[in-house]
Structures are given as structure tokens and as C-alpha cells.
C-alpha positions, 0 to 999 in steps of 0.5 A: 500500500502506498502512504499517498494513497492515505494522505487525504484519510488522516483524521479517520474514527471508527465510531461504530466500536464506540459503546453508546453512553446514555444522555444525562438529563441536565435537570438532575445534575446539581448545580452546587457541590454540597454534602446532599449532592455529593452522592449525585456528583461522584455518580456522575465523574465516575469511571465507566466501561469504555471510558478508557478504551484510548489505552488499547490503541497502539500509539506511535510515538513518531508519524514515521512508525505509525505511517510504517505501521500503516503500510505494514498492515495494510490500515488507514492512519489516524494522525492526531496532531497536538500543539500546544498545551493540554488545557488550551487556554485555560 
């Protein structure tokens, strides 16, 4: 397989492995940490199944292993490019 032939796929997602999450309804989220809320709110910051599905992916440290990865296999390329700081402009 040739790289070219990938270039323009490089932000592909495979959504249909991704587990649904069921909506929360914003009525009954608490608007204020308090000691009657807290059972609520460390319901909802929980871990969940799936929620750490990021982990199982083989990421490459460098383009050039996962383009090599890529053409090895014969599998579309997800490149994830990330400047700047994690929290943005926070």
C-alpha cells in the first residue's frame, strides 16, 4: 500500500466500536457541590466501561512508525496532531 494513497484519510474514527453512553438529563445534575449532592456528583465523574478504551490503541510515538505501521498492515492512519498545551487556554 502506498502512504499517498492515505494522505487525504488522516483524521479517520471508527465510531461504530464506540459503546453508546446514555444522555444525562441536565435537570438532575446539581448545580452546587454540597454534602446532599455529593452522592449525585461522584455518580456522575465516575469511571465507566469504555471510558478508557484510548489505552488499547497502539500509539506511535513518531508519524514515521505509525505511517510504517500503516503500510505494514495494510490500515488507514489516524494522525492526531497536538500543539500546544493540554488545557488550551485555560
Amino acid at each position: 500500500m502506498r502512504i499517498e494513497k492515505w494522505l487525504p484519510f488522516v483524521a479517520m474514527l471508527g465510531c461504530a466500536s464506540t459503546p453508546s453512553v446514555p444522555a444525562i438529563d441536565p435537570a438532575t445534575v446539581p448545580r452546587e457541590l454540597t454534602p446532599s449532592t455529593y452522592d449525585r456528583v461522584k455518580e456522575l465523574v465516575r469511571l465507566r466501561p469504555g471510558d478508557l478504551q484510548f489505552q488499547a490503541v497502539n500509539w506511535h510515538s513518531t508519524a514515521y512508525e505509525g505511517i510504517r505501521e500503516s503500510q505494514r498492515t495494510d490500515k488507514p492512519l489516524l494522525l492526531w496532531l497536538y500543539f500546544g498545551g493540554p488545557r488550551g487556554a485555560c
